[in-house]
C-alpha positions in Angstrom: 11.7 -98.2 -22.9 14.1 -95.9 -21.1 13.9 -93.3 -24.3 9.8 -93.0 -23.9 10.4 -92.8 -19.6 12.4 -90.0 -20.2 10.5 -87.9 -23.4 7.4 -88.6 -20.8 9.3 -87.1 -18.0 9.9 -83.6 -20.3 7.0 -83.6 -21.1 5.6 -83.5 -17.7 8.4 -81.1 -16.6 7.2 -78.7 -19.8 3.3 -78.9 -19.0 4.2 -78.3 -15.4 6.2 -75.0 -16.3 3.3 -73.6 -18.4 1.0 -74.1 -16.0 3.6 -72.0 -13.2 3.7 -69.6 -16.0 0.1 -69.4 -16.8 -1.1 -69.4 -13.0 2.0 -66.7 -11.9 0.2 -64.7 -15.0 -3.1 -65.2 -13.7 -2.5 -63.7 -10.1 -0.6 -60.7 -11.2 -3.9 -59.8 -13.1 -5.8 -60.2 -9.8 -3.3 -58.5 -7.6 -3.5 -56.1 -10.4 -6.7 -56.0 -10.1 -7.3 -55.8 -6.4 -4.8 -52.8 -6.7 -6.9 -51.4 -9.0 -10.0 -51.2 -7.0 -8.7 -49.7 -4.2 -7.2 -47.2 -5.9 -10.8 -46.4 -6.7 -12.0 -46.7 -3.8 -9.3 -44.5 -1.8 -9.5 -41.8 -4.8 -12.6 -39.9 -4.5 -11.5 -36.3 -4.2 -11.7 -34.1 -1.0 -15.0 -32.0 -0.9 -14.5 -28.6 -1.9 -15.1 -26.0 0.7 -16.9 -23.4 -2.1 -18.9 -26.7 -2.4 -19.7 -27.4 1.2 -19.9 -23.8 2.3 -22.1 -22.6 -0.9 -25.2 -21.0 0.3 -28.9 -21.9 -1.0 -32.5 -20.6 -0.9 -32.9 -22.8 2.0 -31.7 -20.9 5.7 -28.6 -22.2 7.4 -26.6 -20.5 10.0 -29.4 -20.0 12.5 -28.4 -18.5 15.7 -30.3 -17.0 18.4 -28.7 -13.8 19.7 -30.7 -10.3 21.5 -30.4 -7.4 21.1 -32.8 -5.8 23.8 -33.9 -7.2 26.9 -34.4 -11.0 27.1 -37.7 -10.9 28.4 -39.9 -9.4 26.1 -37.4 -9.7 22.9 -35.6 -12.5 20.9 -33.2 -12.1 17.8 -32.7 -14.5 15.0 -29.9 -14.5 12.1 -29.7 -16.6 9.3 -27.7 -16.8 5.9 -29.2 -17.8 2.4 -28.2 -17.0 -1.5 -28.8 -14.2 -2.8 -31.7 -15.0 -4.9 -33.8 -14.4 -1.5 -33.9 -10.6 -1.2 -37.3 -11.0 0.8 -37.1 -13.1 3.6 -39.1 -13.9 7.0 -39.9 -15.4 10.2 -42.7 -16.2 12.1 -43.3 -16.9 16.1 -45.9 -18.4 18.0 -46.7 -19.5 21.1 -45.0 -23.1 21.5 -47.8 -25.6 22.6 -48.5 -29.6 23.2 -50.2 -29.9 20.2 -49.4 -29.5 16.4 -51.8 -26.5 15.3 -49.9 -23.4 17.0 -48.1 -22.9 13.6 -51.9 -21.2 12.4 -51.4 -18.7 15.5 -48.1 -17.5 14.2 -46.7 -14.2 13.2 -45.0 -13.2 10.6 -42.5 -10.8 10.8 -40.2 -9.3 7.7 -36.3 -9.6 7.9 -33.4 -6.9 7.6 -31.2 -8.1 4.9 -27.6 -7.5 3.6 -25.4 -9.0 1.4 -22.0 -9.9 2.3 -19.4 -11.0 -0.3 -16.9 -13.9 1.4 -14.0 -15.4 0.0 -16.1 -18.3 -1.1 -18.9 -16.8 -2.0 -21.7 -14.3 -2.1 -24.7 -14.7 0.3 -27.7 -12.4 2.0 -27.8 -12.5 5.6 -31.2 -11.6 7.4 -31.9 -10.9 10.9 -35.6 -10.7 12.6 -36.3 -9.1 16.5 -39.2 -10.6 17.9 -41.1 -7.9 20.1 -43.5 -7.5 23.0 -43.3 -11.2 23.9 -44.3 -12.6 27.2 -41.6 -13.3 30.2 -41.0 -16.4 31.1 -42.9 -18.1 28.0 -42.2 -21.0 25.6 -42.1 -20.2 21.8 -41.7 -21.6 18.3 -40.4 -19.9 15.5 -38.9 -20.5 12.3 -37.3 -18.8 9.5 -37.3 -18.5 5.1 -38.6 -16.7 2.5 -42.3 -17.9 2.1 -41.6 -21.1 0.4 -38.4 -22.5 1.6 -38.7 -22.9 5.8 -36.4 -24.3 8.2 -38.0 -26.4 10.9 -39.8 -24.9 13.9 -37.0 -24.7 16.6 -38.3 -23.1 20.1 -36.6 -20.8 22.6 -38.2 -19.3 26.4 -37.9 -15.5 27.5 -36.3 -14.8 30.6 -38.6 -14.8 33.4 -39.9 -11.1 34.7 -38.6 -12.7 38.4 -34.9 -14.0 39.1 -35.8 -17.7 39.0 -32.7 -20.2 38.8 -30.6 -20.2 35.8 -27.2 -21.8 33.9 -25.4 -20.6 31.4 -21.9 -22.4 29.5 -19.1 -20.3 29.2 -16.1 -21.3 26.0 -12.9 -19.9 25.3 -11.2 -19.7 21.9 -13.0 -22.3 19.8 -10.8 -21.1 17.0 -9.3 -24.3 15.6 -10.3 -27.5 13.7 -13.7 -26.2 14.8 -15.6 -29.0 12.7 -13.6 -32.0 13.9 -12.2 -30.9 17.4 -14.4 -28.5 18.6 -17.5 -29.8 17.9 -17.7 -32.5 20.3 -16.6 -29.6 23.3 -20.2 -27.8 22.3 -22.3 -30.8 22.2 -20.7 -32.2 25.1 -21.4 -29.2 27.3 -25.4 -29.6 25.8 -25.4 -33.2 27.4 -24.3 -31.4 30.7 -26.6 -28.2 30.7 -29.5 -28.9 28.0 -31.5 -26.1 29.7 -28.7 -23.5 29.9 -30.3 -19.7 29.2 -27.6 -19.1 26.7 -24.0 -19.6 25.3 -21.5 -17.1 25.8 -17.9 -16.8 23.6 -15.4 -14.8 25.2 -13.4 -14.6 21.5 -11.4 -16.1 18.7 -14.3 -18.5 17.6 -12.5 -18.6 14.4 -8.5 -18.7 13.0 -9.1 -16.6 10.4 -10.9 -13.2 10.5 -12.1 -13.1 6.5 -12.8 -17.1 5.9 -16.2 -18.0 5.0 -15.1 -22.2 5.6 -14.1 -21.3 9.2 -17.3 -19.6 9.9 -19.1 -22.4 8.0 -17.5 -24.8 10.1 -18.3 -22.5 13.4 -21.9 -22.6 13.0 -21.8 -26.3 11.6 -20.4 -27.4 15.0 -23.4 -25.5 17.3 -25.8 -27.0 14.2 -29.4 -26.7 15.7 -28.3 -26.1 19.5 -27.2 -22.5 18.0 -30.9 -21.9 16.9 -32.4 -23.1 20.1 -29.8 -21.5 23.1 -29.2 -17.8 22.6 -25.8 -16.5 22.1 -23.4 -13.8 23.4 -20.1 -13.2 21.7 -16.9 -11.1 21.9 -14.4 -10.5 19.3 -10.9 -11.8 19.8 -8.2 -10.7 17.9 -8.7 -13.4 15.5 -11.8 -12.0 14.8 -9.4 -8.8 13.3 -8.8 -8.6 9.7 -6.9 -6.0 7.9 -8.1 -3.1 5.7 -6.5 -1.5 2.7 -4.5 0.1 4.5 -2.9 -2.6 6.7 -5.2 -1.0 9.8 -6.9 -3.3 11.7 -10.7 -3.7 11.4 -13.3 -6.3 12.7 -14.3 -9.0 10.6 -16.6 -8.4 7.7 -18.6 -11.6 8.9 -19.3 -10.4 12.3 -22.1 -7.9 11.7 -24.1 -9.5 9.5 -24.0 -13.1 11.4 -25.1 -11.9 14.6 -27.6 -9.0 16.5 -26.2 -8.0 19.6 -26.7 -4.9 21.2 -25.7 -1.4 19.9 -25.6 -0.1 23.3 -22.0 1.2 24.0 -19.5 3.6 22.3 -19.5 4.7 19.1 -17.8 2.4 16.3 -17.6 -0.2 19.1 -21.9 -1.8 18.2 -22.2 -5.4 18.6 -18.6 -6.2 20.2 -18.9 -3.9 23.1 -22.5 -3.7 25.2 -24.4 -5.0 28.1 -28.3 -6.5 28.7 -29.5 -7.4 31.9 -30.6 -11.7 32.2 -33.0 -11.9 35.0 -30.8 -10.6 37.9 -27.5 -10.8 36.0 -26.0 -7.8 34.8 -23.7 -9.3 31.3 -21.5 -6.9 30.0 -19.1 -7.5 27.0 -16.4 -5.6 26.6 -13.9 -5.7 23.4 -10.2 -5.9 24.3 -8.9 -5.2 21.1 -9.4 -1.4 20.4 -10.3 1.8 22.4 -9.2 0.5 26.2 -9.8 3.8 27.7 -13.0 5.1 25.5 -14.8 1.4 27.2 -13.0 2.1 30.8 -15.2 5.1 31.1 -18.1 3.7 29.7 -17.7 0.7 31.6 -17.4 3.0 34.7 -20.9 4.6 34.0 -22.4 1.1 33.3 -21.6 -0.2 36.8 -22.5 3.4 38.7 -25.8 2.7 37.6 -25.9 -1.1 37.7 -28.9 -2.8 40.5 -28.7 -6.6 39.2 -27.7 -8.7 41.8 -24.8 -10.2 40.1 -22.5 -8.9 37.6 -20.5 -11.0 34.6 -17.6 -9.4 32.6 -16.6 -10.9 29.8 -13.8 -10.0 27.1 -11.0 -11.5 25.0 -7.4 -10.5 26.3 -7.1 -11.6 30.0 -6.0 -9.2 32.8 -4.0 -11.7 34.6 -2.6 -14.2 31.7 -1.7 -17.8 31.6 0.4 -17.4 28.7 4.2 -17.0 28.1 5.0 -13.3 27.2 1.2 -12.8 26.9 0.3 -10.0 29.7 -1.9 -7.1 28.6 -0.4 -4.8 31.3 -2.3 -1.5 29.5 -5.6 -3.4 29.8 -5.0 -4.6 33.4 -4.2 -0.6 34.2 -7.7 0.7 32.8 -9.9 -2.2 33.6 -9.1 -3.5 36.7 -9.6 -0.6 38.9 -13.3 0.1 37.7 -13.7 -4.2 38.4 -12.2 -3.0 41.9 -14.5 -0.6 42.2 -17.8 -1.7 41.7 -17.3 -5.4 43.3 -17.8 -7.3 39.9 -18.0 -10.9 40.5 -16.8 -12.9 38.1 -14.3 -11.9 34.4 -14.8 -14.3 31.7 -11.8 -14.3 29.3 -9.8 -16.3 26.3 -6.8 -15.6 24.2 -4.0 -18.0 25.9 -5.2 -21.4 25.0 -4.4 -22.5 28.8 -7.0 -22.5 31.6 -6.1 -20.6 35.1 -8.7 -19.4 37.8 -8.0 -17.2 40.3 -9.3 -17.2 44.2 -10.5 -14.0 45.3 -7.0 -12.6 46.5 -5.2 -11.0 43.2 -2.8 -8.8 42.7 -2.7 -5.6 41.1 0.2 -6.8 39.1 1.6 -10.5 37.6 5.2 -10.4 38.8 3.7 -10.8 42.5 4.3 -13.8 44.3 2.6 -14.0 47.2 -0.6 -12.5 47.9 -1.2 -10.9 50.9 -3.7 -12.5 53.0 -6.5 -9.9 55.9 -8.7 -7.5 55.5 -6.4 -5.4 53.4 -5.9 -7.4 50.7 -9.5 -8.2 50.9 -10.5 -4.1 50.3 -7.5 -3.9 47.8 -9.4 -6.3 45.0 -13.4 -5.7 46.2 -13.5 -9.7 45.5 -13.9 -10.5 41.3 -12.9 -13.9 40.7 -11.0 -14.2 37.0 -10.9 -17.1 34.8 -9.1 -18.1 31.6 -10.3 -20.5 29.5 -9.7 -22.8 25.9 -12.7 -24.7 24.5 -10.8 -25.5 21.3 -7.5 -27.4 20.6 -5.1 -25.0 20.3 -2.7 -25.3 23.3 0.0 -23.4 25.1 2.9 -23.7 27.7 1.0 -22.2 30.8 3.1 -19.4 32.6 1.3 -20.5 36.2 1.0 -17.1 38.2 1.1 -18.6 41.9 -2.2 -16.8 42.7 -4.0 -19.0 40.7 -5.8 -21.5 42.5 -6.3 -23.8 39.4 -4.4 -24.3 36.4 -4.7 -26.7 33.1 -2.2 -27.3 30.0 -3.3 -29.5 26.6 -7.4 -29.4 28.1 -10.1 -28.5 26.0 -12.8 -27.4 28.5 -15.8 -25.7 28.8 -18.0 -24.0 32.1 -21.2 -24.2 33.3 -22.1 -21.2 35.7 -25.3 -21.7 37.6 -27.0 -19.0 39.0 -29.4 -19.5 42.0 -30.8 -16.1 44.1 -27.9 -15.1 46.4 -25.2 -18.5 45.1 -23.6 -18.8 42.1 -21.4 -22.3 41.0 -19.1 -22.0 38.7 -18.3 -25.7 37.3 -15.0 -26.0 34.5 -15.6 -29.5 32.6 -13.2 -31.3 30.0 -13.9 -32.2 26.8 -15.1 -35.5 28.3 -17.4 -34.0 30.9 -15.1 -34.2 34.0 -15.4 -31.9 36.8 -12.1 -29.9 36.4 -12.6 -26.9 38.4 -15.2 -26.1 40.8 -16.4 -23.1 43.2 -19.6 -21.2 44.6 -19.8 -17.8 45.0 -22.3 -16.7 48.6 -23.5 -13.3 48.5 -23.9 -10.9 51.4 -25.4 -7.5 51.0 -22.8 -4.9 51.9 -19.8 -7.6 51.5 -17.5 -8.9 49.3 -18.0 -12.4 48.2 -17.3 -15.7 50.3 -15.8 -18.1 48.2 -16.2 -22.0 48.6 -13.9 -24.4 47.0 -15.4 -27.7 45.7 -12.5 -30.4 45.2 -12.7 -31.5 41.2 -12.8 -34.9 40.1 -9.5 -35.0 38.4 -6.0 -33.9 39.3 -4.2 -31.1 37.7 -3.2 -31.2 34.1 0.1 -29.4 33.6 3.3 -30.6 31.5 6.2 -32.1 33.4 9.3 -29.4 33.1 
């Protein structure tokens, strides 16, 4: 009848609503749900640096540094807790086979302790002695029971033979995420390089035991197995008690360079001699004039064939309202004087490279040209360079002859009997910058430009 067709019809219309209801329910909970787990899976907590950073019984923080001459000596630092107070490494002769661990040496480690902002840890530092030029060796480092792995490293040859080394400025920033692949990249191009050299500010913050951490994290092993030579930059300052400037408590203890120049300046200002390069780092951020004469004395009685400066603060900067006009005054003349090739520098996050014509001051805009000029600057070629990702506004003096903005590079400098090539590569290996240096006896340098693979990478004004 017409009553039951439309009590049927409500019914319908009733069992169809509860099941909307019931199946609306039903996917809230799994939407719920869903929710739910992601929350879980996006909410595991950042990893504390005191965590990540915490030192242990086993050695981290390897790194191969000298402190006397690279032929016959090697030094190694590493960083454990304090419950090592006795700690070691041992050397051998690296061979083909497995057994030249039983021909090994042990030697017993300085150690001092050195209270961070994280943490407290012992730092230990070993010079291997009387070892053989130009020899292949294995070595590794702990406390009798807990050993890193055997990593290797060769003396410098007792003759020049060919050589590289990679040059980086200011590391400084987001050194585990962004500067890490600048390192490891410059490895693929010059696995064989003699050593590493840091012309400052390898960290932001003078005192922070996470920044260091993250330093020596990004060299890892490469740090252990390539020598390294290191200014301070003025990042590498911190501040004593009373508000006077003072190097970093970290510095010391996590490296062994040499004590060879002035007094209160050991580790951050000295020079060693690499096969027929004469390195000498100098450290632009106290007592100018005390280095100017030691520098001076340095040089008179220099006889290496070729001669590397290296430092923080430029003498001819790319940055805005960066000059360093006090450095340029008590520097530059003793560069002048005793023909120094090449001046490795940092500080202005900005990349600029000089020809061999340079002024005695910035505000000059064109460089004479002859013989004059030529015996006005004795021929040192000065670079400025960033390896990290801090970037400036370049102030582009016109007598550079290259210039970079927003470029993390680094530089291979090959060194072959009378030529050296000096290569500036980005962050994904390009060839940047390029020039050889021919030497003459009783002449200033002839410099040959090599056309880079890229154009110039300046901002658009």
């Amino acid at each position: 009848s017409p009553i039951e067709g439309v009590y049927m019809f409500k019914r319908l219309i009733g069992r169809l609503l509860v099941f909307l209801i019931v199946w609306g329910f039903s996917c809230q909970l799994v939407v719920e749900a869903h929710e739910e787990n992601e929350s879980h899976e996006h909410a595991v907590d950042p990893v504390d640096v005191a965590d990540m950073y915490r030192p242990t019984a086993m050695p981290d923080r390897i790194v191969l540094t000298w402190s006397d001459d690279p032929k016959t000596t090697q030094s190694v630092t590493w960083r454990t807790s304090p419950a090592v107070n006795v700690a070691y490494a041992e050397v051998a002769v690296a061979e083909a086979g497995p057994t030249f661990p039983e021909k090994s040496m042990r030697h017993r480690a300085q150690t001092e302790s050195l209270k961070t902002d994280l943490n407290e840890a012992h730092f230990h530092s070993v010079t291997f002695e009387s070892l053989t030029p130009g020899t292949r060796y294995a070595y590794r480092v702990g406390d009798g029971t807990n050993w890193s792995e055997w990593f290797q490293f060769s003396t410098a040859t007792a003759t020049p033979m060919p050589f590289s080394f990679v040059y980086f400025g200011d590391a400084q920033n987001n050194l585990r995420s962004l500067w890490s692949r600048v390192i490891r990249e410059a490895y693929r191009d010059a696995p064989k390089a003699a050593f590493l050299l840091h012309a400052g500010d390898l960290v932001n913050r003078a005192e922070s035991d996470a920044e260091w951490g993250e330093w020596f994290g990004a060299g890892a092993w490469l740090n252990a197995m390539m020598p390294s030579l290191a200014v301070p930059g003025n990042h590498e300052q911190a501040r004593d008690k009373n508000k006077n400037s003072r190097l970093s408590h970290h510095w010391r203890p996590s490296f062994t360079f040499p004590e060879n120049g002035p007094s209160g300046l050991e580790e951050t200002c000295y020079s060693l001699t690499y096969q027929n390069l004469r390195i000498i780092a100098l450290n632009s951020n106290s007592q100018l004039e005390t280095q100017a004469a030691w520098l001076d004395d340095v040089l008179q009685k220099n006889t290496s064939a070729w001669t590397v400066v290296t430092f923080h603060h430029p003498v001819f900067s790319t940055g805005k309202n960066r000059d360093n006009p006090e450095l340029r005054r008590l520097w530059k003349p003793v560069f002048d004087k005793y023909s120094v090739d090449l001046v490795l520098q940092g500080h202005d996050h900005t990349y600029g490279r000089t020809g061999l014509n340079v002024p005695d001051e910035v505000n000059v805009k064109n460089v004479p040209t002859g013989v004059q000029a030529v015996d006005q600057q004795r021929g040192t070629v000065y670079v400025v360079s960033v390896s990290g990702p801090k970037m400036y506004v370049n102030s582009r003096p016109p007598f550079m002859k290259r210039l970079a903005e927003d470029t993390q590079l680094y530089q291979v400098i090959s060194i072959d009997g009378d030529q050296l090539r000096f290569e500036a590569r980005t962050a994904v290996g390009q060839l940047y910058d390029a020039f050889e240096l021919h030497k003459k006896t009783g002449q200033i340098n002839t410099l040959v430009e090599i056309e880079p693979t890229v154009k110039q990478r300046l901002r658009t004004r």
